[in-house]
N, C-alpha and C positions, 0 to 999 in steps of 0.2 A: 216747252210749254205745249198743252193739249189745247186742241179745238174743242170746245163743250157745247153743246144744244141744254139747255134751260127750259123748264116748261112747269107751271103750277095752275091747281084750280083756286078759288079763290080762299078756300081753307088749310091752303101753302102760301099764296105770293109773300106775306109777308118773310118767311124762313128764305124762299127763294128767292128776295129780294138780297135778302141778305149772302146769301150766299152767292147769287153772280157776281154781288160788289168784293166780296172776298174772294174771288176765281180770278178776276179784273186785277185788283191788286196783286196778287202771285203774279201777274202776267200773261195770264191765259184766256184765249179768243173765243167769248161766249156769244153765240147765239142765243140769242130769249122770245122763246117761241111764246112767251104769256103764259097767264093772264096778267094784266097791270092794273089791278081792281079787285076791287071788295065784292063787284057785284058777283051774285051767283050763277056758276057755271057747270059744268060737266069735265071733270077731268078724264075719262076716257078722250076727248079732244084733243090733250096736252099731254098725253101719255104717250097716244098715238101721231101727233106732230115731232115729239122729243125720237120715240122707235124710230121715226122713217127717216130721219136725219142721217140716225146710226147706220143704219141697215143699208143706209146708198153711199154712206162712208164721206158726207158730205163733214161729220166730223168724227172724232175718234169715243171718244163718250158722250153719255147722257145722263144728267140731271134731274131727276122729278119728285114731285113735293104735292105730297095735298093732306087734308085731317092725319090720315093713319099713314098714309104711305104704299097701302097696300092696296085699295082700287084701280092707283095711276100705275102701280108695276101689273097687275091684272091684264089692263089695258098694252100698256107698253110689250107687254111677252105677245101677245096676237101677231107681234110684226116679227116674221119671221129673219134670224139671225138675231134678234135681241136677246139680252140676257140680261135680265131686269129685276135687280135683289132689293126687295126691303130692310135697310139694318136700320139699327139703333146706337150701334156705340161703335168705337173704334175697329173693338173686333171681330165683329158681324162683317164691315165694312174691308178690312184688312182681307180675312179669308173668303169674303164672297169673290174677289177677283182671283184671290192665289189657286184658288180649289174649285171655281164654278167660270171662271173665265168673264164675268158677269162685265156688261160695258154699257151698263146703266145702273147708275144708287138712284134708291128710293127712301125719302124719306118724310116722316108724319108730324107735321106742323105741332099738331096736337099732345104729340106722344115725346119730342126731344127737343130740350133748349139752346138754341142759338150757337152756345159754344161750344155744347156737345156735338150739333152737327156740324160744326167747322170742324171740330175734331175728325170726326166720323170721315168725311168726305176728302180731308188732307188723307184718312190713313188708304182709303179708296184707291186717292190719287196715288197715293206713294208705292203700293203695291204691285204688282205685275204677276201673270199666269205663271206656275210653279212647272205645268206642264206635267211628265212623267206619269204615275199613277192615275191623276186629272184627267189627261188627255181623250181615254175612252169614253170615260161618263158622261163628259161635256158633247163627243161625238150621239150620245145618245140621244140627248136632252136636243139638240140640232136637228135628230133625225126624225123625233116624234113628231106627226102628223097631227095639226093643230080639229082639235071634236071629230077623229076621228074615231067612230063607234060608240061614241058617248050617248047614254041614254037612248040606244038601238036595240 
């Protein structure tokens, strides 16, 4: 069983609610860095609490959840070592770990239902880096240097 950091804004908790208690059941040791509320928040916050977990290896993946999916992975890729994929179905989820080494799902409250993201997030879990071909690319996407040169 995996250590998992948890983190939504408030147009996730409720997917992310859902899904710690399904992580919980598997048996697996989640941290839930919040939000635990409707009220309105900032998910760069919960992107960036869920990345630094990973990234100090305090656990082995991350979690995140907010409308799309894709602001809190935004947020979450700023911490360096993270690999923070936005999927929507199994097999977004499956091949972002096999092929991008990725150890954080992201996913959009708004955009997938319940049992699709339990799907999704089992097939996450169930996967593992394929390595071989992978290997380089994923070295490269490690090695870019976060805005640098950008709009210079």
């Amino acid at each position: 069983m995996a250590r998992i950091a948890a983190g939504a804004d408030h147009a996730g908790v409720q997917l992310k609610d859902v899904l710690v208690a399904h992580l919980r059941e598997l048996g697996h040791d989640v941290i839930d860095c919040g939000t635990h509320g409707l009220n309105r928040v900032d998910y760069p916050d919960f992107g960036e609490a869920v990345a630094r977990k990973v990234a100090a290896g305090e656990v082995e993946l991350g979690l995140c959840v907010c409308g799309t999916g894709i602001g809190i992975a935004m947020a979450a890729n700023k911490v360096p070592g993270v690999r923070a994929a936005t999927v929507h179905d199994v097999t977004s989820a499956r091949l972002t770990r096999e092929h991008n080494d990725a150890n954080v799902v992201c996913l959009g409250e708004r955009l997938i239902g319940p049992e699709a993201a339990r799907e999704a997030l089992d097939a996450f879990l169930g996967a593992s880096f394929e390595e071989g071909r992978h290997v380089p690319r994923v070295a490269k996407i490690d090695a870019l240097l976060p805005n640098e040169g950008v709009g210079q």
